[in-house]
Structure formats: C-alpha cells, structure tokens
C-alpha positions in Angstrom: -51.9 64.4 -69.4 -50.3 62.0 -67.0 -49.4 62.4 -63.4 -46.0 63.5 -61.5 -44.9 60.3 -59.8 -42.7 61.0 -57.0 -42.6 57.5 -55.2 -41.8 53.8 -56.1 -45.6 53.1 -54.3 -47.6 55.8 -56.1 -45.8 54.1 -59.4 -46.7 50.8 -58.4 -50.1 51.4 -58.0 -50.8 53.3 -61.4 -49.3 50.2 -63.0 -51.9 48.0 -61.2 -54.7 50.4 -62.9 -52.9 50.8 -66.6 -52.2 54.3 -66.0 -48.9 55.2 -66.8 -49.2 56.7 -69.7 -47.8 60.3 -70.1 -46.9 60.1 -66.8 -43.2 62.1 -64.8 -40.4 60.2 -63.1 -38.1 62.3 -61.8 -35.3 61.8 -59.9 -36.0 58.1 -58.8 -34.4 55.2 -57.5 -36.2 52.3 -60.0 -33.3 49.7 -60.1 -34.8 46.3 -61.1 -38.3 47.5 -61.6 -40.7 45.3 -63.9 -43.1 46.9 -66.2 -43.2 44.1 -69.1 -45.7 44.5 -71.7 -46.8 48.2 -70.3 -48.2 50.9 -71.9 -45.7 53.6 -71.4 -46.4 56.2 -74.1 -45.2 59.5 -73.6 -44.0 59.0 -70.3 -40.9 61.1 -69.2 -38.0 59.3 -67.3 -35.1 62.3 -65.7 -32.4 61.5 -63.8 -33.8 58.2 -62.9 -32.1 55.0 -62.1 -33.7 52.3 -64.3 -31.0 49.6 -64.5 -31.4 46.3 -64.9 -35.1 46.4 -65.3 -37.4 44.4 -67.4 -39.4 46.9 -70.4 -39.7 43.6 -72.5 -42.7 43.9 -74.7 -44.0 47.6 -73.2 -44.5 50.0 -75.8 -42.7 53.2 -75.4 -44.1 55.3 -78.4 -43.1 59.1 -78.0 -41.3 58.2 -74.1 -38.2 60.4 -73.2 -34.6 59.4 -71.2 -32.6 62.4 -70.1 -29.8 61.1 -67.9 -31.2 57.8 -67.4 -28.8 55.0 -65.6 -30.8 52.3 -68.2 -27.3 49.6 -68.1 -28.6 46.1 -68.5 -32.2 47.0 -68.5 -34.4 44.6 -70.8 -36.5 46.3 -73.8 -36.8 42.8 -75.9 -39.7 42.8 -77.9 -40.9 46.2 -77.4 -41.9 49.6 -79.5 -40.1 52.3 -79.6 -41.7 55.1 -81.9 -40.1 58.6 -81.5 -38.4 57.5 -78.3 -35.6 59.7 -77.6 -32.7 58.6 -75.1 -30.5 61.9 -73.9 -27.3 61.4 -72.3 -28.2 58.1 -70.8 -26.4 55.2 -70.0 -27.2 52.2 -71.8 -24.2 49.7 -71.9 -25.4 46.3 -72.2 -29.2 47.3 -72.6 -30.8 44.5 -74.5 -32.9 44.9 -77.6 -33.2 41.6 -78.6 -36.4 41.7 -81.5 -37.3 45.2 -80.8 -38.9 47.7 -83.3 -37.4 51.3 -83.4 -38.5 53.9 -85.7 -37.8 57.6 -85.4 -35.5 56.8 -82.5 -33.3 59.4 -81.1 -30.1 58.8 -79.3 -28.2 61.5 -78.4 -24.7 61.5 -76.6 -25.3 58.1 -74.7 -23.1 55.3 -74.1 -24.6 52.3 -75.9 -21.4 50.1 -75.6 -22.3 46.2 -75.6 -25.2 47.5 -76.0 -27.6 44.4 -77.8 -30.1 45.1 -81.1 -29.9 41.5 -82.1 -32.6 41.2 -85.2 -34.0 44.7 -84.5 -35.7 46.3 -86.8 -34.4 50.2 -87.2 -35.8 52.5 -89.2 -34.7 56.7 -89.4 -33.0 56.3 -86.2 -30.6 58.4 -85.5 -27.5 57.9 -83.2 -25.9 61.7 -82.7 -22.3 61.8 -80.0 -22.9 57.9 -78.7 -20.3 55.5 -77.9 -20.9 52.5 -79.7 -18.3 50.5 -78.7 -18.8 46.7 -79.2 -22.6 47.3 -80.4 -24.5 44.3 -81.1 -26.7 44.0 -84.4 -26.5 40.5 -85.7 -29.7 39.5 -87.9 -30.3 43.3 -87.3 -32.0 45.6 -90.2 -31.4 49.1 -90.3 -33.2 51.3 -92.9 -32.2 54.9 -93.5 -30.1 55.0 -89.8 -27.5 57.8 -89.2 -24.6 57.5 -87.0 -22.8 61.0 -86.5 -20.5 62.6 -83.6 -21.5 65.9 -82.5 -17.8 67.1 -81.6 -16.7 65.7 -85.4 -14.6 63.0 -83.9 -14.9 59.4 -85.3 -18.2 57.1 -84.9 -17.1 54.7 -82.3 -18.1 51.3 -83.8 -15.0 49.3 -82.6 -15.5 45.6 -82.2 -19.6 45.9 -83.1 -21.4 42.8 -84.3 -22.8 43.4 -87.5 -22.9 39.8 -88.8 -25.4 38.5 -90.8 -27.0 42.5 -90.2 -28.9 44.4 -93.3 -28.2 48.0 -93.7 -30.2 50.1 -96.3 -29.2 54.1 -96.5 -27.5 54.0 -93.4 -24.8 57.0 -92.9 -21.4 55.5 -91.8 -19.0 58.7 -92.5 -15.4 57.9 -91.3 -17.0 55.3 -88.5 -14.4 53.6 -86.5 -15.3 49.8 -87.7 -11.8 48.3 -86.5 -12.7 44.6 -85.6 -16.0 44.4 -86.2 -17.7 41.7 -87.5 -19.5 42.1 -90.5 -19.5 38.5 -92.0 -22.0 37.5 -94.5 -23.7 41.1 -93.7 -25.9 43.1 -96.8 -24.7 46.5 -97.1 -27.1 48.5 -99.9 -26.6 52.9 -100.7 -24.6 52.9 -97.4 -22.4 56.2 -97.1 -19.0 54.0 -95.7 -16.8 56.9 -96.9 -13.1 57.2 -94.8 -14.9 54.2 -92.7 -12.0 52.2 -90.8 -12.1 48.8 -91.1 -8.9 47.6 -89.9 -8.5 43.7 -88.4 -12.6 43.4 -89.2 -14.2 40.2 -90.2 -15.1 40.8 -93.8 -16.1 37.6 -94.9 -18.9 37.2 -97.5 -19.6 40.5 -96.8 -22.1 42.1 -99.7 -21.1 45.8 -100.5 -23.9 47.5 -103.0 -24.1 50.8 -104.4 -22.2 52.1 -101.6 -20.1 55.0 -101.5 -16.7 53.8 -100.5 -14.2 56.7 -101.0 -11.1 56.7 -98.8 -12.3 53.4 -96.7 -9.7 50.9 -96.2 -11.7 48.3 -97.9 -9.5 45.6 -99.6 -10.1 46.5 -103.8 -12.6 43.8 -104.1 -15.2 45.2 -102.2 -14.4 49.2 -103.1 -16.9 50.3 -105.6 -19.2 47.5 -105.4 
C-alpha cells in the first residue's frame, strides 16, 4: 500500500525513487506539476489542484479523481485502465492518443475537453458536461453517455469528425453543431438525439437505432 503524501517535497522525492504507486494526495496545491511517463497506479488524488500539469505517457491504471481542478492538464499518450474521475474539473484536458478502458467519469465538466484519436473502450460518462468535446480520429467501443438528473447529454458543438463509434449509447444527446463529417457510426443507440445545424457530411450511419432523431430521411434507418 502506498504512502499519505502531505507535501509537494515528500511527493517530489517518491518520484525521484519510482514510488508513487498507490500512494494519497489530499488536499494539495500541484498546479503545473510534471510526472510524464510515471507509474501512478492506484494512486488517489482529493481535492487537489492538478491544473495544467503534464501526465503525458504515465499510466494511471485503477487511479482515482474526486474533486480534482485537472483544467488543461496533459494526459497525451497515457493509460487509463479503471480510472475514475468524480466531480472533477476537466475543461480543456488533453487526451491526445490516449488509451481508456473501463473509464469512469462521473458528474465532471469535460467541456473542450480533447480525445483526439483516443481509443475508448466501456467507458462510461454519467452527469458530465460535454460541451464542445473533442474526438476527431477518435474510436469509441461500447461507451455510454447518460445524465444522472434525466436531462439531455450535453454534446453541443463536439468534434466528432472522422471519429468511429461502435455500441456507443447516445439516448436523446444534445448533438446541435457538432461535427460529425465523414464519421463511422455502427449499433449506436442515437434515439431522440438532436442534431440540429450539425455537420453531417459523409457521415456513415449503420445498424443504428434512430427513432425520433432529427436525422434528415437519408440517414434514418441506415
């Protein structure tokens, strides 16, 4: 079992030995910190502030984020495996190449957040504000988005383009100006999806279930 860190000097210096695995953070001022390519498996972050640091290419199997200021912090590149991110911030967070499976994130605000060719697979996004969510070149694989309160899925203005989504659960997601151009939708649930004013362009609908989307009639049914 890892330690209780309680200071940026006792955290510095289990980084410096590889031994932050499984270790606490509580309740610490982390702005800017670099930790690129660490092992940081099972480690707990709680009401930390982590923003704008650099996690690029760490691998964050089984790690936890309750109430975590994460906005513009780097994770390009790295593992995610179980992760779960509670009521964190995470606008603008960057993603870019990273590999998620079994992800949880629960009541967080993702918007601008960046997945751009991500791989996701049985991730889960429960209550999250998703506003302007980037996931060009992105594939997601069996991914639910769902609101907790039974409100919309706030997907207004994401960048899908180009994205692949197998199984994913869409259920009456707000998609109003988003960009799905030339994107590969297969077994998606898109039913009472809004798509008003999106880019729809060479989008590839198949084996979806479409009912009471405002899809234009070519792409319905697909």
């Amino acid at each position: 079992m890892g330690e209780i860190v309680e200071s940026r000097e006792h955290l510095n210096l289990l980084a410096e030995e590889g031994r932050l695995r499984g270790c606490t953070f509580r309740r610490m001022r982390l702005s800017g910190l670099c930790l690129s390519g660490a092992d940081l498996r099972e480690v707990v972050f709680e009401q930390c502030d982590l923003d704008q640091a650099d996690l690029g290419g760490t691998d964050l199997t089984g790690a936890t984020f309750r109430r975590v200021d994460l906005r513009g912090t780097r994770f390009d590149r790295a593992l995610l495996r179980g992760t779960r991110l509670l009521e964190c911030y995470l606008m603008q967070i960057g993603l870019w190449g990273a590999q998620l499976s079994n992800v949880e994130f629960v009541q967080s605000d993702m918007s601008n957040a960046e997945l751009v060719r991500a791989h996701l697979y049985r991730c889960t996004f429960t209550g999250c504000n998703a506003y302007g969510l980037k996931l060009q070149g992105a594939v997601l694989s069996r991914c639910s988005f769902s609101h907790s309160d039974l409100g919309a899925v706030q997907l207004t203005r994401a960048q899908l383009a180009q994205a692949t989504l197998i199984q994913v659960e869409l259920p009456g997601a707000n998609l109003i100006r988003a960009d799905l151009r030339r994107a590969l939708l297969v077994k998606c649930n898109l039913r009472s999806a809004q798509f008003k004013d999106a880019l729809l362009d060479d989008l590839v609908l198949v084996s979806c279930a479409t009912a009471g989307a405002d899809l234009p009639p070519a792409l319905k049914g697909l």
